[in-house]
ROKE-627899 format. One record per residue (C-alpha): residue number from 0; residue in three letters; x, y, z. Coordinates in pm, whole numbers, plus 32768, in hexadecimal, padded with zeros to 4 digits. Layout:
BEGIN
<site nr="NUM" rest="ALA" X="X" Y="Y" Z="Z"/>
...
END
This chain:
BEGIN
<site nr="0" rest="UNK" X="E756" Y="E498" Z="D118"/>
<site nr="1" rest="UNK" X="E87C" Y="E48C" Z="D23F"/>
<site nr="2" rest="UNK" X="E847" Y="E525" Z="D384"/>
<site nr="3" rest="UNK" X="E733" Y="E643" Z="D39E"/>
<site nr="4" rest="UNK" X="E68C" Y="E67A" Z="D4D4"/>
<site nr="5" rest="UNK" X="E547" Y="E6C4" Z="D439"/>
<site nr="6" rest="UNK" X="E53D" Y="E577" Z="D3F3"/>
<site nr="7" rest="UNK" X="E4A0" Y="E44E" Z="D4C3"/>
<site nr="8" rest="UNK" X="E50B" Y="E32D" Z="D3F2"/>
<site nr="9" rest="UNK" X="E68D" Y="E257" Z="D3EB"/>
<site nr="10" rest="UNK" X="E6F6" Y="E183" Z="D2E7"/>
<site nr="11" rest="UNK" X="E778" Y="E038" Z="D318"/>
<site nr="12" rest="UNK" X="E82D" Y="DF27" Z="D24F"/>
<site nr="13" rest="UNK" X="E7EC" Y="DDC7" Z="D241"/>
<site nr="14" rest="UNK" X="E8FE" Y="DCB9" Z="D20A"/>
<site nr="15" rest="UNK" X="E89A" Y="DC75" Z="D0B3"/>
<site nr="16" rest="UNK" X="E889" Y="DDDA" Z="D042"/>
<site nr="17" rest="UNK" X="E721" Y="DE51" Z="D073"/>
<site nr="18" rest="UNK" X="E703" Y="DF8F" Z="D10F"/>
<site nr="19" rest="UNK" X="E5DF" Y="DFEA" Z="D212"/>
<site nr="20" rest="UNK" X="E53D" Y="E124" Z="D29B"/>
<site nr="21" rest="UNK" X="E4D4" Y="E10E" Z="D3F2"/>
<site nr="22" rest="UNK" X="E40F" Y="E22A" Z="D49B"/>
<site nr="23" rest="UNK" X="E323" Y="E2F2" Z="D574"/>
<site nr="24" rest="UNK" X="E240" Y="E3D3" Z="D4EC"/>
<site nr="25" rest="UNK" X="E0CD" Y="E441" Z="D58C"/>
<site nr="26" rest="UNK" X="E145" Y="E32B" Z="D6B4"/>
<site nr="27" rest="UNK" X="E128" Y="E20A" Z="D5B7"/>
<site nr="28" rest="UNK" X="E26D" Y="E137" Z="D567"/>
<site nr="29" rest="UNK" X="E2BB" Y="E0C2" Z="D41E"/>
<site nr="30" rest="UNK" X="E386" Y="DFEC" Z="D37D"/>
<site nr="31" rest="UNK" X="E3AE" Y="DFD2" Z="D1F2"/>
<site nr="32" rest="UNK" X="E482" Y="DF41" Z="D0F2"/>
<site nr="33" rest="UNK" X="E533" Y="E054" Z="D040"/>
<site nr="34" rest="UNK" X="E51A" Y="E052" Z="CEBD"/>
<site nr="35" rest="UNK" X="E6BD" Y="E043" Z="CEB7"/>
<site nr="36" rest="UNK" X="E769" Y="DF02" Z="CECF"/>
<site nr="37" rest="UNK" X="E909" Y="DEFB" Z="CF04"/>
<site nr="38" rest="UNK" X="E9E3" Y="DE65" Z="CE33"/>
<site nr="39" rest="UNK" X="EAD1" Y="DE21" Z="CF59"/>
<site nr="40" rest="UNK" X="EB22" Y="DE0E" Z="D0EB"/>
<site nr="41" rest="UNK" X="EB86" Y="DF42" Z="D172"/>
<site nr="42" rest="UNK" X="EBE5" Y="DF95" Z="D2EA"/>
<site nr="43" rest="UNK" X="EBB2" Y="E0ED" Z="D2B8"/>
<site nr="44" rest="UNK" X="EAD0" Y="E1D3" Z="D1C6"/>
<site nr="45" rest="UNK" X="EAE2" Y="E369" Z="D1F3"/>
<site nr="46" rest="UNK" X="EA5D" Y="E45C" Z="D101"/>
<site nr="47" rest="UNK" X="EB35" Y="E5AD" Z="D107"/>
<site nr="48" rest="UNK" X="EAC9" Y="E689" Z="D004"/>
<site nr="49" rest="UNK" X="E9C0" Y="E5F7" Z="CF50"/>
<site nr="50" rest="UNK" X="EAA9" Y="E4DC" Z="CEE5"/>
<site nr="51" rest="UNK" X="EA9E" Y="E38D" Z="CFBA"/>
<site nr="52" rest="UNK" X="EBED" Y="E2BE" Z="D01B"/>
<site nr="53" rest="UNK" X="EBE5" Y="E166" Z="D0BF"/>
<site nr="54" rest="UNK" X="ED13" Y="E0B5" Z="D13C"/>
<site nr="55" rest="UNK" X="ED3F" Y="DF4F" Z="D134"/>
<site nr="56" rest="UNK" X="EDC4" Y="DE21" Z="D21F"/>
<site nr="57" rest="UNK" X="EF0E" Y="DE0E" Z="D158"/>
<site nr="58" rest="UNK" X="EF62" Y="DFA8" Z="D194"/>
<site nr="59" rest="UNK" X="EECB" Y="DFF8" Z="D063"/>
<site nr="60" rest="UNK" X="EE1A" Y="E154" Z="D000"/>
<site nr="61" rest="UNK" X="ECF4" Y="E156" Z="CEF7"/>
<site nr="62" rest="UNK" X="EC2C" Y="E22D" Z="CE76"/>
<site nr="63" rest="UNK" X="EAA5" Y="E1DA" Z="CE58"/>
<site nr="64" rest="UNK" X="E9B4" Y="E261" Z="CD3C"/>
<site nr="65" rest="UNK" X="E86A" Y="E1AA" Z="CD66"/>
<site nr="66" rest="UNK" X="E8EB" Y="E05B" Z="CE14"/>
<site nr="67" rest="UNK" X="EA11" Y="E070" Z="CD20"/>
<site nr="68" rest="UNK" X="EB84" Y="E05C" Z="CDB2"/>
<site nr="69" rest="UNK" X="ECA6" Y="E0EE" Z="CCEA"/>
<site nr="70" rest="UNK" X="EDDC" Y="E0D6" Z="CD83"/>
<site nr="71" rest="UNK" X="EE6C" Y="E247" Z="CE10"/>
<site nr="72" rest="UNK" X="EFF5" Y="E1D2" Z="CDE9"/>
<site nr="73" rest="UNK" X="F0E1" Y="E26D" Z="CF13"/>
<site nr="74" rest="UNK" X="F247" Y="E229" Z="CF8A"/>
<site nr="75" rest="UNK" X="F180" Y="E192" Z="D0A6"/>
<site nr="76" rest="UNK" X="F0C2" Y="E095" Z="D033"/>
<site nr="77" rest="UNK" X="F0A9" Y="DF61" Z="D0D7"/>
<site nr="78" rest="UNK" X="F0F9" Y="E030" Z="D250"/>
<site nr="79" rest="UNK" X="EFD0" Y="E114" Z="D261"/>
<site nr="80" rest="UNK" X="EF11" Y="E0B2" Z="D37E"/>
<site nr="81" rest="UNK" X="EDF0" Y="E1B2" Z="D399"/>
<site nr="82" rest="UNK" X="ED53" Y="E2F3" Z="D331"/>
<site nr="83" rest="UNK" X="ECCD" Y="E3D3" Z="D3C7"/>
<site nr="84" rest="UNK" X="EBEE" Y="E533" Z="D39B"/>
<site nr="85" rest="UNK" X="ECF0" Y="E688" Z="D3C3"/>
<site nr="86" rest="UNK" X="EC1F" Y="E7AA" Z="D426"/>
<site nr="87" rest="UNK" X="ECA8" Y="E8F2" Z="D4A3"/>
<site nr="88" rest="UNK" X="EC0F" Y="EA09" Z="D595"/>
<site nr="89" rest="UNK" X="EC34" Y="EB79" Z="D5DB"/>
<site nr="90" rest="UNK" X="EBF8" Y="EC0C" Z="D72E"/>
<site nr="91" rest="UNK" X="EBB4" Y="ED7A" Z="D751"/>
<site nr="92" rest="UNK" X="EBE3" Y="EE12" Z="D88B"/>
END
């Protein structure tokens, strides 16, 4: 769902793809095995948009559509090293 602060859950990957929803809710924890499964590594996922990119060891960008990866070609692939959320704010004095 990417970052909302309603929200009192985090997602996390596993090494062989499996993603898992931790959270708090009511002062209970949870853990559970999300019904998504990876198709690859990644180093980073963001979601910007409603679309969800992932970068890879190698400097790769991808884009993911239910655990699928399609590759997002760039002049820099292979160099990317992370991604990260752009947000902008207006002050109003």
């Amino acid at each position: 769902d990417g970052y909302a602060r309603d929200k009192y859950t985090v997602l996390f990957t596993a090494e062989n793809g499996e993603v898992l929803e931790a959270g708090c809710v009511n002062k209970q924890a949870s853990l559970k095995l999300s019904s998504v499964k990876l198709d690859q590594k990644y180093t980073r996922i963001q979601k910007a948009g409603g679309q969800v990119f992932g970068i890879t060891a190698d400097g790769k960008l991808y884009k993911i559509e239910a655990g699928r990866s399609t590759p997002v070609v760039t002049a820099l692939d292979g160099s990317i090293v992370d991604i990260v959320p752009q947000q902008s704010f207006e002050f109003f004095e």
